[in-house]
N, C-alpha and C positions, 0 to 999 in steps of 0.2 A: 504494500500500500504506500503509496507518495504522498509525502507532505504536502500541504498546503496552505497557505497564509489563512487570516479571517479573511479576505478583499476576494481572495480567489474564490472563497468558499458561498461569499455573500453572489457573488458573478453564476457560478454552478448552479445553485437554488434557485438565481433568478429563472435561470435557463432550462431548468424542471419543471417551473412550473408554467411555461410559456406552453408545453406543449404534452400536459399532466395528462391526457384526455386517454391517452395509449399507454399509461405505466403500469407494472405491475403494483402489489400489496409490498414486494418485496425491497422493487427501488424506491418505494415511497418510503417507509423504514427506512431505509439507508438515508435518504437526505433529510429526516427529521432525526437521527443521531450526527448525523452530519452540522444540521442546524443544534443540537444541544450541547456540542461539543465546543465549539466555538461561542455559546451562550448566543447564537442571533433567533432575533425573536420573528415566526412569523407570521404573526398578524392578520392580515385577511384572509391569508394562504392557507389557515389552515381549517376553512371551512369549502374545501375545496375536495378532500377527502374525509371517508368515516375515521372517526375517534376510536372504532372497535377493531374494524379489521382491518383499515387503512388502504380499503378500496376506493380509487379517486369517483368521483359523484360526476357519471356520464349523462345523463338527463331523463334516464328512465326511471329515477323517484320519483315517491312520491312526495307534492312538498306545498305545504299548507303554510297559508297564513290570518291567523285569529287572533286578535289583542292585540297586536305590537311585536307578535314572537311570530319567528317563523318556523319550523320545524319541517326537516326532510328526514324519508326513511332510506335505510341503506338497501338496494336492492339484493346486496349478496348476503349480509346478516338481518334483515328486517328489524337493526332498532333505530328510534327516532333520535334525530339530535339536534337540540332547541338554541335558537338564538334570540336575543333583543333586535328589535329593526330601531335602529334610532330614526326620530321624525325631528326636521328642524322648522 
């Protein structure tokens, strides 16, 4: 495995998730220890994939919005995972 700077590694993550739509459960893994290793946070990104199995969220959720929250289901493990919608 090759070293890498934080700069390289914040470059790489960008570039994951430009084109997340085709990754496995597995390199998604990899660039969130990738991302913890270096302490970068990542913030929108990571409702981009499930919190359970780390399957990136290709558009055949299901994905609801009631109250303010929005909630999509993971089509490979069927559980929901809830967000705040901010309104300005």
């Amino acid at each position: 495995m090759e070293k890498t700077s934080k700069t390289e590694s914040k470059k790489e993550i960008q570039r994951f998730f430009e084109e997340i739509k085709n990754k496995t459960p597995k390199e998604v893994k990899k660039i969130k220890r990738l991302a913890m290793k270096y302490n970068l946070p990542l913030k929108e990104k990571r409702k981009l994939f499930c919190k359970y199995c780390s399957t990136p969220y290709v558009g055949s959720e299901k994905v609801r919005i009631k109250d303010k929250m929005k909630s999509v289901e993971c089509s490979r493990c069927r559980k929901v995972a809830k967000w705040k919608i901010n309104s300005f």
